[in-house]
Structure formats: structure tokens, C-alpha cells
BAFILUM-249856 format. One line per field, with one value per atom (N, C-alpha, C): residue number from 1; residue in three letters; x, y, z; atom name. Coordinates in pm, whole numbers, always signed. Example, Ala and Ser with C-alpha at 12.3 -4.5 7.8 and 13.67 -1.06 7.14 Angstrom:
pos = [1, 1, 1, 2, 2, 2];
code = [ALA, ALA, ALA, SER, SER, SER];
x = [+1319, +1230, +1320, +1285, +1367, +1290];
y = [-569, -450, -330, -225, -106, +3];
z = [+780, +780, +780, +708, +714, +787];
site = [N, CA, C, N, CA, C];
//
This chain:
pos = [1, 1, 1, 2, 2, 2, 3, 3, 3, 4, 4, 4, 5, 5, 5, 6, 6, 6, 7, 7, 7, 8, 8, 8, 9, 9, 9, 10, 10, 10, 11, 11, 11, 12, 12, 12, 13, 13, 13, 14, 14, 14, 15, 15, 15, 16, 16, 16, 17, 17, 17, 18, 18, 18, 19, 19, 19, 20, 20, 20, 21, 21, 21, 22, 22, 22, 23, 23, 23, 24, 24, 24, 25, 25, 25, 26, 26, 26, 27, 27, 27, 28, 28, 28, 29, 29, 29, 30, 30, 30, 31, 31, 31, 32, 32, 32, 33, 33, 33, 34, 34, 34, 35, 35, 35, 36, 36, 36, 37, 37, 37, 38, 38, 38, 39, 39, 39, 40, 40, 40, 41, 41, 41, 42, 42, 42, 43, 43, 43, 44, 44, 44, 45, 45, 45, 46, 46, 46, 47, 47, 47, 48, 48, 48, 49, 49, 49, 50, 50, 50, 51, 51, 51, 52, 52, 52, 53, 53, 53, 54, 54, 54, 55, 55, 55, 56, 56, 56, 57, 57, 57, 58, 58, 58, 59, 59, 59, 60, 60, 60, 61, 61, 61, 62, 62, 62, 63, 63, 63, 64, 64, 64, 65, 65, 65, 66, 66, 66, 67, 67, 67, 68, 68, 68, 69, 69, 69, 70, 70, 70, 71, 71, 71, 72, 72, 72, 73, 73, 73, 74, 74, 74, 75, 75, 75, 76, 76, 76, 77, 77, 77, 78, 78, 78, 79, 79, 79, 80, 80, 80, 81, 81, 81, 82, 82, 82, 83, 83, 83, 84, 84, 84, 85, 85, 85, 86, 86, 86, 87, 87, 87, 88, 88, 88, 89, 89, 89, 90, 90, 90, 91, 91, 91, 92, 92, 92, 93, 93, 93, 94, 94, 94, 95, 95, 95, 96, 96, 96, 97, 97, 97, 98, 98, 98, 99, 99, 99, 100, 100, 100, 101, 101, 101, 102, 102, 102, 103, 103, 103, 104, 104, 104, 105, 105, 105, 106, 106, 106, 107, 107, 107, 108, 108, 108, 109, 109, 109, 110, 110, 110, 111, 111, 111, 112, 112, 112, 113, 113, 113, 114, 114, 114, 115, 115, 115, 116, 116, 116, 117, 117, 117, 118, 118, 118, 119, 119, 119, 120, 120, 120, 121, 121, 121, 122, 122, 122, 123, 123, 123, 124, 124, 124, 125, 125, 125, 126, 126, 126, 127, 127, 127, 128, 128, 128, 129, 129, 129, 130, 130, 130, 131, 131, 131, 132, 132, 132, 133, 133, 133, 134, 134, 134, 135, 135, 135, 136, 136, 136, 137, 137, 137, 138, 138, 138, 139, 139, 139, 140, 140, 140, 141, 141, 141, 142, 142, 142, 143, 143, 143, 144, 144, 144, 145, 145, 145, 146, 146, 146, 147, 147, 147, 148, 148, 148, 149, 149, 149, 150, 150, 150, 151, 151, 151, 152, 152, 152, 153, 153, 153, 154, 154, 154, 155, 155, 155, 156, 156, 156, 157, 157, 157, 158, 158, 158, 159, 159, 159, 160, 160, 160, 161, 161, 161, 162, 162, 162, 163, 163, 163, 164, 164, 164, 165, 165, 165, 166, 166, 166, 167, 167, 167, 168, 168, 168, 169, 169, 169, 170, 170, 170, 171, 171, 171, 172, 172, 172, 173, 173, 173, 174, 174, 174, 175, 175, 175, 176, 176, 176, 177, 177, 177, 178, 178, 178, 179, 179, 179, 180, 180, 180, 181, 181, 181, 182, 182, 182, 183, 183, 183, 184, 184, 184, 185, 185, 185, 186, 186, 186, 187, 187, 187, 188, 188, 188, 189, 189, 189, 190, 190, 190, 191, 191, 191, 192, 192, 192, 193, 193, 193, 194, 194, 194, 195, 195, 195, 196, 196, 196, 197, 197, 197, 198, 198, 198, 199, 199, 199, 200, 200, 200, 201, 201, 201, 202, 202, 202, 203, 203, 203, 204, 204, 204, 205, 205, 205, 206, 206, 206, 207, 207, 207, 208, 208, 208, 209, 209, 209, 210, 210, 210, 211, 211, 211, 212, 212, 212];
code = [UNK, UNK, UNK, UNK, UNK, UNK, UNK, UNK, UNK, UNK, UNK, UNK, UNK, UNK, UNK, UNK, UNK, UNK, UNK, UNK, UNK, UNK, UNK, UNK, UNK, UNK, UNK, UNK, UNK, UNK, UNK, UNK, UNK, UNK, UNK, UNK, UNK, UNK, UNK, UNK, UNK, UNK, UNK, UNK, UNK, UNK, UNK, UNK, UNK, UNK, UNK, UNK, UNK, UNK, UNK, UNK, UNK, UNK, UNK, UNK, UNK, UNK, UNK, UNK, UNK, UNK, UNK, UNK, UNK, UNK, UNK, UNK, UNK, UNK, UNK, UNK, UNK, UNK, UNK, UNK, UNK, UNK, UNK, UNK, UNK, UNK, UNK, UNK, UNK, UNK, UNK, UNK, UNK, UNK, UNK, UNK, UNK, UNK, UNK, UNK, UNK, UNK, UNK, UNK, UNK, UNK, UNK, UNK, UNK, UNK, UNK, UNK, UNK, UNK, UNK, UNK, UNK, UNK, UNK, UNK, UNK, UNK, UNK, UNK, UNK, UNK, UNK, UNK, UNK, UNK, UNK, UNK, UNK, UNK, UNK, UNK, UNK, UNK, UNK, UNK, UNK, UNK, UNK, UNK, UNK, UNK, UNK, UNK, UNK, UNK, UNK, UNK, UNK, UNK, UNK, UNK, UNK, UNK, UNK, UNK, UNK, UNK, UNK, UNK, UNK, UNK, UNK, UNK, UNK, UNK, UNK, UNK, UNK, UNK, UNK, UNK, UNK, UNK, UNK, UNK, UNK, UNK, UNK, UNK, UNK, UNK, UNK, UNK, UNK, UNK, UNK, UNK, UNK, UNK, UNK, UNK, UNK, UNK, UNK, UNK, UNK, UNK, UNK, UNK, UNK, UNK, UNK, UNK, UNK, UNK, UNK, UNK, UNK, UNK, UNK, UNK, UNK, UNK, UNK, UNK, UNK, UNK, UNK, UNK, UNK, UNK, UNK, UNK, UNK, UNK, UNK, UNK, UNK, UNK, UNK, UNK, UNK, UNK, UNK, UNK, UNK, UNK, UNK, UNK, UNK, UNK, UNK, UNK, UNK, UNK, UNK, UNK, UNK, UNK, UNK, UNK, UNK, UNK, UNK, UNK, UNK, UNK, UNK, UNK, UNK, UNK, UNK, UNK, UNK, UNK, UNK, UNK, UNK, UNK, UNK, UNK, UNK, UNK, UNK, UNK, UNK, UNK, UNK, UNK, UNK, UNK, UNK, UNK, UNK, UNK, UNK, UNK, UNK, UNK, UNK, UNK, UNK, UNK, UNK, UNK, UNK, UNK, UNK, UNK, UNK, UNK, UNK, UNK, UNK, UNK, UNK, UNK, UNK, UNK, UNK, UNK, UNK, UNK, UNK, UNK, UNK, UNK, UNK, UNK, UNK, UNK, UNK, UNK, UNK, UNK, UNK, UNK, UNK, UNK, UNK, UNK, UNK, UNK, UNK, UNK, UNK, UNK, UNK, UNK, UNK, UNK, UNK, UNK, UNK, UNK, UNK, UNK, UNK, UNK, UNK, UNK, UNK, UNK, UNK, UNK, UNK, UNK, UNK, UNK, UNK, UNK, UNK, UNK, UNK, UNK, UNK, UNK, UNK, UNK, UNK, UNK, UNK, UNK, UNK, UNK, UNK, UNK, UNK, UNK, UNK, UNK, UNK, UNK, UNK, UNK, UNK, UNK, UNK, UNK, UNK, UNK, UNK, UNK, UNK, UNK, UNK, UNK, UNK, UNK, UNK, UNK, UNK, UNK, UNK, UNK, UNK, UNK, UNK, UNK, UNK, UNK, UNK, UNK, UNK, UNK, UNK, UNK, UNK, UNK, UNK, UNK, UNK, UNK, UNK, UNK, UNK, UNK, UNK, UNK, UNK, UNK, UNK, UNK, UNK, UNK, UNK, UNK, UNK, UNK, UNK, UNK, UNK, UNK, UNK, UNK, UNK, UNK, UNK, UNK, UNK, UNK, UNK, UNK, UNK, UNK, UNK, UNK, UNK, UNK, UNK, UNK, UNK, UNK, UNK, UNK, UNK, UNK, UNK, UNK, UNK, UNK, UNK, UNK, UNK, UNK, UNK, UNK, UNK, UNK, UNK, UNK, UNK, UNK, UNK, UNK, UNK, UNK, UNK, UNK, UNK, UNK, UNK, UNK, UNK, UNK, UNK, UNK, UNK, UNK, UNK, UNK, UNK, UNK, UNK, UNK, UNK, UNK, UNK, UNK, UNK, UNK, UNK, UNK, UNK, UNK, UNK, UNK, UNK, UNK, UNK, UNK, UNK, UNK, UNK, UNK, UNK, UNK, UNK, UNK, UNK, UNK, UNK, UNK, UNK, UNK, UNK, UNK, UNK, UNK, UNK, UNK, UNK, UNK, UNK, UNK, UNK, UNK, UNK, UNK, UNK, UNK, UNK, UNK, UNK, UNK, UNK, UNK, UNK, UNK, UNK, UNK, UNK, UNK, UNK, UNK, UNK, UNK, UNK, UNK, UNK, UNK, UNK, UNK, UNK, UNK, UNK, UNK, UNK, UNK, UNK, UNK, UNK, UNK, UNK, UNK, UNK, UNK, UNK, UNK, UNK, UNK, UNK, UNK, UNK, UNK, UNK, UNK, UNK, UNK, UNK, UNK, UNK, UNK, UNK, UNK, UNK, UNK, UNK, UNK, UNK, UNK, UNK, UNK, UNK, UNK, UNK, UNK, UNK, UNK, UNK, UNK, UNK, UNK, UNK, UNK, UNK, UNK, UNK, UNK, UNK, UNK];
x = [+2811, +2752, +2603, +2537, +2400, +2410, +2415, +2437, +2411, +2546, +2545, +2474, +2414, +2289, +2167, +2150, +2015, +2057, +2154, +2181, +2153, +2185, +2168, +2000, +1956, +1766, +1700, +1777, +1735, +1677, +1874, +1889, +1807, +1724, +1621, +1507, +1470, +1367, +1290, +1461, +1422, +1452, +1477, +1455, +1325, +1215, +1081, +988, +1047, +979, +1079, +1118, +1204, +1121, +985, +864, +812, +812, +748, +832, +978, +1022, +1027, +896, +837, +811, +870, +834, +807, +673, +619, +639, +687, +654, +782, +896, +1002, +982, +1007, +1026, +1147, +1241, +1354, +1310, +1293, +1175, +1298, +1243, +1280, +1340, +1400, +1484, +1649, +1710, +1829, +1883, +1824, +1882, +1972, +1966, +2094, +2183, +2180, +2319, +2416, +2348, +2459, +2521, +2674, +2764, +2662, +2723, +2654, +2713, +2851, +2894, +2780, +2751, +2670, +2516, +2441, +2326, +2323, +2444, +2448, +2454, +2522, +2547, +2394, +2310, +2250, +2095, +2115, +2002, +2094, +2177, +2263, +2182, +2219, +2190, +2027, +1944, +1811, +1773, +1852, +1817, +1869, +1978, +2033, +1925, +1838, +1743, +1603, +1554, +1429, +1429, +1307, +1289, +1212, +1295, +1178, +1151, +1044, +945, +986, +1013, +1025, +969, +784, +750, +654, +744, +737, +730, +686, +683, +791, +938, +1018, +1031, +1021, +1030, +1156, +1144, +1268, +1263, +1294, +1299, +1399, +1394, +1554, +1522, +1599, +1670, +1750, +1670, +1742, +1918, +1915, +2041, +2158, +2148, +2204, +2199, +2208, +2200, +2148, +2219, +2231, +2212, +2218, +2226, +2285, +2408, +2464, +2341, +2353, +2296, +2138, +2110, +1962, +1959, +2065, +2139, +2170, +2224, +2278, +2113, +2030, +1902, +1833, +1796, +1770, +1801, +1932, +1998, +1960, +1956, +1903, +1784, +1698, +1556, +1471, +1535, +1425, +1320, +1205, +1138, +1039, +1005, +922, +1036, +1053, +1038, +1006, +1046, +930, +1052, +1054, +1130, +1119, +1187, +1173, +1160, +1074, +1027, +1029, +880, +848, +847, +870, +781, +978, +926, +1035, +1094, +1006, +991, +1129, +1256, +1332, +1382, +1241, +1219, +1197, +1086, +1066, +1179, +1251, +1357, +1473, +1524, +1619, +1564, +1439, +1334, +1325, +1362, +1371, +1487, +1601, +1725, +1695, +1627, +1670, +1639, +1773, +1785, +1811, +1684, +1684, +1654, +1723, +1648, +1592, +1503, +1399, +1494, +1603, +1672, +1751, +1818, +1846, +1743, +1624, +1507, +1467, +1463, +1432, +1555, +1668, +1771, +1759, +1711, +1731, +1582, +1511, +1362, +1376, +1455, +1462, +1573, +1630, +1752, +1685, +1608, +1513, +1419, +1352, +1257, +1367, +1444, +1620, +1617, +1645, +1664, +1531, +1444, +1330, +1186, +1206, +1139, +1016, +925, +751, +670, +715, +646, +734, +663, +742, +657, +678, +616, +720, +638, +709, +628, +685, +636, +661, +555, +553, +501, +513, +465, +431, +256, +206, +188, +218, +224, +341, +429, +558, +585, +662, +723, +740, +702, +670, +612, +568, +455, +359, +302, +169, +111, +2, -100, -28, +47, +103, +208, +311, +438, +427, +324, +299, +215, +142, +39, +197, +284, +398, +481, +480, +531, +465, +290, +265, +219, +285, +328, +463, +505, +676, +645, +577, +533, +447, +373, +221, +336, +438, +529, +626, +656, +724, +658, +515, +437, +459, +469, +453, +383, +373, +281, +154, +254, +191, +257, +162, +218, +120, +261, +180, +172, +122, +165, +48, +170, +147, +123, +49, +48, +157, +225, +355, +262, +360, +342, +458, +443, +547, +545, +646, +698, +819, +902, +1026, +1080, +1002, +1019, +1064, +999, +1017, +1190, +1124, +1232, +1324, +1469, +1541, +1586, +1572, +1596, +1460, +1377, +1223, +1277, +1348, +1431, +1444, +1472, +1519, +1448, +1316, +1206, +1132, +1126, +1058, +860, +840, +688, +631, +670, +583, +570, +636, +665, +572, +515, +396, +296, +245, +101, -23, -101, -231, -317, -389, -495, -548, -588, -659, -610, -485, -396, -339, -339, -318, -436, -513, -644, -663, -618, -643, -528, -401, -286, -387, -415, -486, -588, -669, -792, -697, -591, -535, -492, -409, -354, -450, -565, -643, -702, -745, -804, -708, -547, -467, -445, -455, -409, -522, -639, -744, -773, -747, -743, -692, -542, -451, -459, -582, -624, -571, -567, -477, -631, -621, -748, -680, -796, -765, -801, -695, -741, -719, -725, -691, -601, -576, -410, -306, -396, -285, -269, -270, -204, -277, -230, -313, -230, -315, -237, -323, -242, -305, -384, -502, -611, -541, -413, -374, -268];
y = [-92, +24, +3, -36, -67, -197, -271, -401, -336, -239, -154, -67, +0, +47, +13, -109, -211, -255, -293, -351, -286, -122, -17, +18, +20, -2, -130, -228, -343, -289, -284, -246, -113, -44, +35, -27, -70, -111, -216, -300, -408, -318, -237, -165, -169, -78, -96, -193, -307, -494, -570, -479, -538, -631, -612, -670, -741, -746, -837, -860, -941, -944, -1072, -1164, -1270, -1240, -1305, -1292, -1417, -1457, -1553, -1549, -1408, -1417, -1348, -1379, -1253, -1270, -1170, -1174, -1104, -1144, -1091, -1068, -947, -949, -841, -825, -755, -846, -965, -1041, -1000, -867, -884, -940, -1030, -1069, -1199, -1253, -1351, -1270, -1165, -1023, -1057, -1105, -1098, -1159, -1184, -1314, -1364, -1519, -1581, -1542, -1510, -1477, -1351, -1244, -1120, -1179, -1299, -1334, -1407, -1486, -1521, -1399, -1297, -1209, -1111, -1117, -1020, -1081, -1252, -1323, -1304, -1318, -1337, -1227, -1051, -931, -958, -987, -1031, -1103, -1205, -1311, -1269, -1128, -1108, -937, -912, -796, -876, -987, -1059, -1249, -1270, -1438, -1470, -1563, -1645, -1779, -1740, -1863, -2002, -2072, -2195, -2283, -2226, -2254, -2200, -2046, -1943, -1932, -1839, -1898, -1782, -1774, -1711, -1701, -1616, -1651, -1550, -1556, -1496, -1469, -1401, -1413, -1410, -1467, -1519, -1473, -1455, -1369, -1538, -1579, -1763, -1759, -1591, -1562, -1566, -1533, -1523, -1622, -1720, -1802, -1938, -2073, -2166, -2283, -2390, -2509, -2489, -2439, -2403, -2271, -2164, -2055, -2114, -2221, -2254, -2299, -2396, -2433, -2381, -2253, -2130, -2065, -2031, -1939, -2066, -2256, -2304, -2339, -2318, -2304, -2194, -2069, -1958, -1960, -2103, -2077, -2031, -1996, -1981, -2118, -2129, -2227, -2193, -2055, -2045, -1965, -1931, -1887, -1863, -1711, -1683, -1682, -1725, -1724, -1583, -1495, -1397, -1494, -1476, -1510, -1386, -1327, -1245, -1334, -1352, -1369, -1510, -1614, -1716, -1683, -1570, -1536, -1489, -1511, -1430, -1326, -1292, -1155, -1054, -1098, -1040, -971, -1144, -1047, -1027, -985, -908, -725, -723, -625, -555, -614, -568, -635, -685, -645, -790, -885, -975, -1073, -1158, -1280, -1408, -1502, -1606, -1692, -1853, -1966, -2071, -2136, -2189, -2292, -2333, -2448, -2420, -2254, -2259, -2191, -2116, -2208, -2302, -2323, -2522, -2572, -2573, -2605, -2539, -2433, -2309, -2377, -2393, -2425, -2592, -2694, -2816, -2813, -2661, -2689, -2678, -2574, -2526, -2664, -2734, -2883, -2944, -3004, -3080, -3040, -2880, -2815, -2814, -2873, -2878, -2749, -2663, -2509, -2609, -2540, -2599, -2505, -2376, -2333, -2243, -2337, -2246, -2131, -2045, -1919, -1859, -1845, -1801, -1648, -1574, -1422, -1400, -1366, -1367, -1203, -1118, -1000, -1014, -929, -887, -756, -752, -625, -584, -686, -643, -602, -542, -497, -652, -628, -745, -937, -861, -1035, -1012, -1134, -1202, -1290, -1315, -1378, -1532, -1588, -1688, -1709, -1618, -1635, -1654, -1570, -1599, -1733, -1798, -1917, -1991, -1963, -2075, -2105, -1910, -1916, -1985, -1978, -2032, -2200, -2233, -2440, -2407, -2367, -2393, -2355, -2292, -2254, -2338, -2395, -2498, -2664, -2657, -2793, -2779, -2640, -2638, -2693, -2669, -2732, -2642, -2551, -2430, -2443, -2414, -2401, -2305, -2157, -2042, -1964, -1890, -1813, -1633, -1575, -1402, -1406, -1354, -1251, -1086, -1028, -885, -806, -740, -596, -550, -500, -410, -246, -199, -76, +46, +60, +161, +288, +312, +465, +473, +498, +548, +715, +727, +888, +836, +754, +687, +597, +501, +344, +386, +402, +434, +304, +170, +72, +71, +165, +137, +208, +314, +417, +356, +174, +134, +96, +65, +25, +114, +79, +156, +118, +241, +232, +211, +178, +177, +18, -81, -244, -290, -180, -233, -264, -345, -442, -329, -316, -183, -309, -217, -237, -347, -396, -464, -640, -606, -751, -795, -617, -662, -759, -717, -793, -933, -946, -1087, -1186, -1111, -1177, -1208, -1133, -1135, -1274, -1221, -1349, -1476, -1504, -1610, -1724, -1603, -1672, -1691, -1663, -1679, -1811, -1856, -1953, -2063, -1995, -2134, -2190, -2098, -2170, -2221, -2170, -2230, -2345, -2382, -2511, -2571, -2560, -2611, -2652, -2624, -2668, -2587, -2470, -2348, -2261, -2214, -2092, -1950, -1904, -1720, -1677, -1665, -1583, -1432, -1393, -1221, -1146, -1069, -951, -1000, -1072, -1109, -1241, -1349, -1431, -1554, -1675, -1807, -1940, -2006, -2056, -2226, -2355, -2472, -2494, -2537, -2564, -2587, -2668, -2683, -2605];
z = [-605, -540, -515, -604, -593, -494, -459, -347, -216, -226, -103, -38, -120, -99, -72, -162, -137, +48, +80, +234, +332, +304, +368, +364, +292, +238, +328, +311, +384, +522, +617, +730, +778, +679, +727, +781, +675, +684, +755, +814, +925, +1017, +1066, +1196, +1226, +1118, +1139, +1136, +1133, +1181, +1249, +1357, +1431, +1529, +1536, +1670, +1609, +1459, +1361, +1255, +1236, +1130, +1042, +1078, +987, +854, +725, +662, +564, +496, +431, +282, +222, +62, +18, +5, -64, -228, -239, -423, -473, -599, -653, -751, -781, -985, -1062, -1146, -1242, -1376, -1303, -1426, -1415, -1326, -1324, -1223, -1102, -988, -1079, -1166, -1249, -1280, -1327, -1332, -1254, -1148, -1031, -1025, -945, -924, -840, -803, -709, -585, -556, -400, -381, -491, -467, -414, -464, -461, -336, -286, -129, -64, -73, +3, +26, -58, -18, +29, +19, +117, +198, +282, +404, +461, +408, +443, +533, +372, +421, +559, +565, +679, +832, +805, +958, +973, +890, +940, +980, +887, +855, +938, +910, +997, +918, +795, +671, +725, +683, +731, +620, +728, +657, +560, +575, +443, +382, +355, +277, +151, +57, -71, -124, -202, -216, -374, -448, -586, -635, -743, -812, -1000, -1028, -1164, -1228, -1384, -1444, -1537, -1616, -1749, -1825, -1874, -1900, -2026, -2038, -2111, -2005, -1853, -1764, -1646, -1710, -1626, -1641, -1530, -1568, -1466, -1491, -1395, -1252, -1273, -1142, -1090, -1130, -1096, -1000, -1096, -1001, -885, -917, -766, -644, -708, -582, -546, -613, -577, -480, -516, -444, -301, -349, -176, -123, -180, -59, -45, -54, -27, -157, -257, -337, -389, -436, -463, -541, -604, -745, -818, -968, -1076, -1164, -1233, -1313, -1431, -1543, -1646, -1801, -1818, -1898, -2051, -2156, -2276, -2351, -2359, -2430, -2605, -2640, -2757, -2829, -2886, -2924, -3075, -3144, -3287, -3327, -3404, -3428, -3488, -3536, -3560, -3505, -3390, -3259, -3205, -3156, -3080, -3104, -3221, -3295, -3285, -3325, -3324, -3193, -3064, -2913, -2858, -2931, -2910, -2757, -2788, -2670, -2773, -2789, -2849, -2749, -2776, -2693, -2728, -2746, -2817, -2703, -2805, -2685, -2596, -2652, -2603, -2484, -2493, -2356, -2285, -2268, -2169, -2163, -2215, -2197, -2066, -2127, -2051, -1883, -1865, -1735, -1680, -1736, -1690, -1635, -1688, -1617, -1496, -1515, -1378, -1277, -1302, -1200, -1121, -1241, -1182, -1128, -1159, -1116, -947, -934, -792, -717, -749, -649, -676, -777, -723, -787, -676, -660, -794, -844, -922, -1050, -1146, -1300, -1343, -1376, -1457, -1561, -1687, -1793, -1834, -1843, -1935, -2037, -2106, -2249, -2262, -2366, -2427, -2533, -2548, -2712, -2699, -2866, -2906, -2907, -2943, -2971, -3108, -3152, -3311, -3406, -3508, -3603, -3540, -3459, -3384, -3453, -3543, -3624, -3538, -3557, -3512, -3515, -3641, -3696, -3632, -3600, -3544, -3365, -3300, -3140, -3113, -3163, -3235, -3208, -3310, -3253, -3108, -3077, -2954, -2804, -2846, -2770, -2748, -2875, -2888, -2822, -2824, -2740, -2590, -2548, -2393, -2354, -2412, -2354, -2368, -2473, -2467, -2321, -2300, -2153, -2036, -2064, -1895, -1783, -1778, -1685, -1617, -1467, -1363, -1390, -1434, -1451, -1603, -1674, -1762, -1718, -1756, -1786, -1904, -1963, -2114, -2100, -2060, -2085, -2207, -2205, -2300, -2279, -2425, -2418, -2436, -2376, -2368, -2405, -2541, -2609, -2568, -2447, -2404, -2370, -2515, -2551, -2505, -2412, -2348, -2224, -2137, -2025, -2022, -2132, -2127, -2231, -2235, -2282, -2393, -2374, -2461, -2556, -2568, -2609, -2735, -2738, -2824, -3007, -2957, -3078, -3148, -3060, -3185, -3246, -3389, -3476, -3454, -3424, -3410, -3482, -3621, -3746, -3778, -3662, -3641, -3597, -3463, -3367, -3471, -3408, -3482, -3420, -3491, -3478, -3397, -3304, -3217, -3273, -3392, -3410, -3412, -3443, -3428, -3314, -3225, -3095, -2990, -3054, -2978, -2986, -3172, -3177, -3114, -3096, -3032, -2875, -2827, -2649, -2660, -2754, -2782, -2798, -2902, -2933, -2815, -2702, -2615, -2535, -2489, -2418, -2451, -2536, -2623, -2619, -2666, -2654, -2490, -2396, -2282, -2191, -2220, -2177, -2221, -2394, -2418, -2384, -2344, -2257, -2125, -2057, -1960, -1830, -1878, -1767, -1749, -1657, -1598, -1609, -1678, -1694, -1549, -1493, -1361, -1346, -1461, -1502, -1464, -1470, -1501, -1569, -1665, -1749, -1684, -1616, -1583, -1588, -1638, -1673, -1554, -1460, -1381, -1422, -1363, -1369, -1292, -1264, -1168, -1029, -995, -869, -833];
site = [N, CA, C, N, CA, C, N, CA, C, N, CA, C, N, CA, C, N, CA, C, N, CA, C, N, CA, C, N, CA, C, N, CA, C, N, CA, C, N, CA, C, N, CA, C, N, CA, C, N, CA, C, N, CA, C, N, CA, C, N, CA, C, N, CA, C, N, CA, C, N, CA, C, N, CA, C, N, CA, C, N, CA, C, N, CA, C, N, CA, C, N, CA, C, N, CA, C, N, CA, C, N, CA, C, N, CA, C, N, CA, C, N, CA, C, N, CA, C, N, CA, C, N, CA, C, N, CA, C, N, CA, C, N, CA, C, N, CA, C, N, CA, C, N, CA, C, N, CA, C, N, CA, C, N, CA, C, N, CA, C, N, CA, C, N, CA, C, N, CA, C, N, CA, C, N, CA, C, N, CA, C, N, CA, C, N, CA, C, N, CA, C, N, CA, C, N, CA, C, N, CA, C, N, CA, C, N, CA, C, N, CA, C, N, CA, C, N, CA, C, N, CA, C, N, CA, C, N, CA, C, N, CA, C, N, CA, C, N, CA, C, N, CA, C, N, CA, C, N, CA, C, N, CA, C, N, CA, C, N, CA, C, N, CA, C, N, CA, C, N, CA, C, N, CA, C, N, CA, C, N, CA, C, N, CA, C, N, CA, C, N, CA, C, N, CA, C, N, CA, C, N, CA, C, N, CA, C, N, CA, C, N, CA, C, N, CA, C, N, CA, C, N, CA, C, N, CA, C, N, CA, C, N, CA, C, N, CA, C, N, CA, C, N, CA, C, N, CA, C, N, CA, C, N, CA, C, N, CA, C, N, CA, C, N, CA, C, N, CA, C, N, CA, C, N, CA, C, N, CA, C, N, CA, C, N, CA, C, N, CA, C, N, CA, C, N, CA, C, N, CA, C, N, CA, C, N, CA, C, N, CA, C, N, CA, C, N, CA, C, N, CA, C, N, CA, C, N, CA, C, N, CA, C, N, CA, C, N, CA, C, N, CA, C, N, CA, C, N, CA, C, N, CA, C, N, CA, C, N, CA, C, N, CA, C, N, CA, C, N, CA, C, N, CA, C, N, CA, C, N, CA, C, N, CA, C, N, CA, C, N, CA, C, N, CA, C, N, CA, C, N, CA, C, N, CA, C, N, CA, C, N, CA, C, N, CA, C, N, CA, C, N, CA, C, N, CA, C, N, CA, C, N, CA, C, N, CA, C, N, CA, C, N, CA, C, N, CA, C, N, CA, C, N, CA, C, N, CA, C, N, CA, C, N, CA, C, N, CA, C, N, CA, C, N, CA, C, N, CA, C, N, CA, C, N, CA, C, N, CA, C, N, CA, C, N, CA, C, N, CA, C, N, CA, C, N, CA, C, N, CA, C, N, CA, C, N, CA, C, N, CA, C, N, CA, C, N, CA, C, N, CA, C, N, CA, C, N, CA, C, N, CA, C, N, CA, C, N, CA, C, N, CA, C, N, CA, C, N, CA, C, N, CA, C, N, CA, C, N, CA, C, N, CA, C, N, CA, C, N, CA, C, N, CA, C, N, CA, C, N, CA, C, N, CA, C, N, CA, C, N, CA, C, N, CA, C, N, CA, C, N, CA, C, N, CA, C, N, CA, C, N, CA, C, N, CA, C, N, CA, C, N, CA, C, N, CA, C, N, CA, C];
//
């Protein structure tokens, strides 16, 4: 139902760039476009490509959920033109993420992150979150030796932002986990320090990219 609707959203909205329907930059974010089957993920670049005119060398990105998805899967997004990704992390600690209910080991990103180099995509990005429920200074310090050993093009790491009124999965964490302002800071300082040493540039909103 949601597919169907998104097509119908599409087909609006290319009506109104029907005189201009070039487009240079698409993006698939959120992290659930791997949810999808792959006939669903052909089907709804197909949709895209009979309202829109992508430019051939456009920059198309996408984001992955590396629990959902795999070697093949990269395969199918490279064929529809995709050529950056941004890979979901948030923190490698397994305390962390038992604590926010997303369990992920580094090995299958690792694994989802070389399908991706394998299929050609020109740019890696990994997202990371601080200020998550039981993250130490000690335990993200590790997470970010397992992200600087990946070689990423680009990394985020966001501020979390606890509003369990809003986000209905926010519900499960106990607020009394979050790390106080003051550890949150030094988590911000940490990574800043580690990826700059790393030879990455703070280019701000959060985001650290490689000089080229």
C-alpha cells in the first residue's frame, strides 16, 4: 500500500517538472529502502525514471540498514544507478544496542560495506549516534577503531535526541541510561579528535568527510 501511494506522489509531482524533469541528486534515506523486496526496489526506480530524466552522472545515494541486506541487494541498488551509501551503525557496543533494541555485529557491516566497494558505489558513509543509553567514553573510543578500520569516505555521528512522546520505539529506553550532558560532550569532543586524527575534515552538522 505504501509503494502505491509513493507512485501516485511520484506521478504528482512529475507533472510539475514536466519542462524540467532533470534530475542530478536522488536520495533513498531513512534506512528502510532494504525493507523492500528487490522486484519492489526495481519497481519503484522504474516509477521514478518514467516521471523523471537522471542524469547520467548524477550522484544517487541510498541508505542501508546492513541487518537487511546483502551482496546481492547491493547489486540490485547498483544496477538502478545507485552509486553512494550511507550505512546505519549507531554505536558497535553490545550494550548499546541491546539498550535500543538494534543488534548489529561489525562483521556483517563489514561484509554489506565491501559489497557495496565490489559493485562500484564511489562513496561510503557510515552513521553513528551519541548519547545513546549506556555509551562510555571507553566503549564509543572502540566504536570508533572499528569505523576509522572501515575506511569510509564519509562518517555522521549525530546527537541522539530522546523524545519518547514523538518516537514510539524511544518508549523502551530507560532515561535513567542516557549519559548526562557532561559525557555527552566528551563523547562529541572524542569523535571529533578521533577522526580528525584520522585524517577526515570536520565539515560540520555533524559530518566528517576525506579531503577528496
Amino acid at each position: 500500500n505504501y509503494l502505491h501511494y509513493l507512485e501516485r506522489e511520484i506521478a504528482v509531482q512529475g507533472e510539475l517538472f514536466r519542462s524540467e524533469p532533470d534530475v542530478v541528486q536522488l536520495h533513498w534515506g531513512g534506512g528502510t529502502p532494504t525493507y523492500l523486496k528487490h522486484d519492489e526496489l526495481r519497481q519503484l526506480m522504474a516509477t521514478i525514471r518514467s516521471h523523471f530524466r537522471l542524469a547520467a552522472e548524477g550522484e544517487y545515494s541510498v541508505e542501508i540498514d546492513p541487518r537487511t541486506a546483502d551482496g546481492e541487494t547491493m547489486a540490485v541498488l547498483a544496477d538502478l544507478g545507485f552509486n553512494r551509501a550511507s550505512f546505519g551503525v549507531q554505536d558497535f557496543d553490545s550494550v548499546v544496542q541491546k539498550a535500543v533494541n538494534r543488534v548489529q555485529t561489525r562483521e556483517e557491516t563489514v561484509r554489506v560495506i565491501r559489497a557495496a566497494r565490489h559493485e562500484g558505489f564511489k562513496s561510503i558513509n557510515i552513521d553513528l549516534i551519541y548519547g545513546l543509553p549506556h555509551q562510555t567514553v571507553v566503549g564509543f573510543n572502540s566504536t570508533l577503531d572499528s569505523v576509522i578500520a572501515m575506511d569510509p569516505d564519509r562518517v555522521s555521528i549525530y546527537s541522539y535526541a530522546h523524545l519518547p512522546s514523538r518516537f514510539k520505539a524511544q518508549r523502551r529506553i530507560n532515561e535513567a541510561n542516557l549519559p548526562d550532558v557532561g559525557t555527552k560532550l566528551q563523547l562529541l569532543g572524542l569523535a571529533i579528535k578521533r577522526m580528525t586524527d584520522a585524517g577526515y575534515i570536520y565539515i560540520g552538522m555533524d559530518h566528517f568527510a576525506k579531503l577528496d
